[in-house]
N, C-alpha and C positions, 0 to 999 in steps of 0.2 A: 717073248719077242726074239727068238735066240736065232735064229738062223739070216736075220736081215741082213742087207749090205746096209756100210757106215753112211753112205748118201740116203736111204730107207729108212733107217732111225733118224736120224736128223727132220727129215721129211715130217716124220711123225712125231719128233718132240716141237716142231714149228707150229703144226695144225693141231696139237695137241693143248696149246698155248692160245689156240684163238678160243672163242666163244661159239664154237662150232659143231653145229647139230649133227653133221653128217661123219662125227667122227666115229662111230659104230660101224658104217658104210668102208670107212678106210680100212680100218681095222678088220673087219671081214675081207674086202678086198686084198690085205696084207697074208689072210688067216692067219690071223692073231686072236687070240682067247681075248674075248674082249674084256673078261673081268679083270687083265690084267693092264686095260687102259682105261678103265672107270675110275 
């Protein structure tokens, strides 16, 4: 996750929190390795 702004992580530990399908979608959106958000 290393290059995001501190608003951007936030953003993704919020949505990361919900019970949220489309977090694969952010996470690519973000290009973020998503094994590192499973």
């Amino acid at each position: 996750m290393g290059h995001l702004t501190q608003k951007e992580r936030l953003f993704v530990v919020k949505e990361a929190q919900k019970p949220n399908k489309k977090l694969s979608i952010i996470a690519r959106a973000l290009s973020c390795d998503r094994r590192t958000v499973s």
